[in-house]
Structures are given as structure tokens and as C-alpha cells.
C-alpha angles and dihedrals in degrees: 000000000000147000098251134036132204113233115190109221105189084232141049110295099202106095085045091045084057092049095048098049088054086065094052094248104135099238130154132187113239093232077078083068100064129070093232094043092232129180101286125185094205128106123203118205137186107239083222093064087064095102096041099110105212089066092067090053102048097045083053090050090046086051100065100038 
């Protein structure tokens, strides 16, 4: 239980993690988690963005490249 949950990506988040933010869906991109700010695959989401429907849409969209 939590208010945010990781999501890995297979690929770099970042540019997601921006999309999703312009939407006004709280999303960061898991490189924001290291010292060093590395390339990171995971995905952090606010569970209260789950409802928001362009989510859905855009992690559909990320999904298939």
C-alpha cells in the first residue's frame, strides 16, 4: 500500500514521464531517484492519477513504441 507506484518501462521514462506531467498526471521518471541521475527504465505514478484518461492512452501508446 502506497501513494505512488514504480512502473518499469524497458526503456528510459523520461521523455513519458514529461508527457505525462503536461497533462497534469504526477509522474517522475525513476533517473530522479539516483545520485548520479542515471538512465533509469522505471516509471513512478501517483496512484491518483489512475482515473485520469489520458493515462490510459499514453501508456498504450508507450507500449507500442
Amino acid at each position: 500500500a502506497g501513494l505512488f507506484l514504480c512502473l518499469g518501462m524497458f526503456r528510459d521514462g523520461e521523455r513519458l514521464a514529461r508527457q505525462l506531467n503536461q497533462h497534469n498526471i504526477p509522474a517522475t521518471p525513476g533517473s530522479l531517484f539516483y545520485p548520479d541521475q542515471r538512465v533509469s527504465t522505471y516509471l513512478r505514478l501517483s496512484v491518483s492519477s489512475y482515473d485520469h484518461p489520458h493515462l490510459w492512452d499514453a501508456l498504450a501508446a508507450w507500449q507500442q513504441g
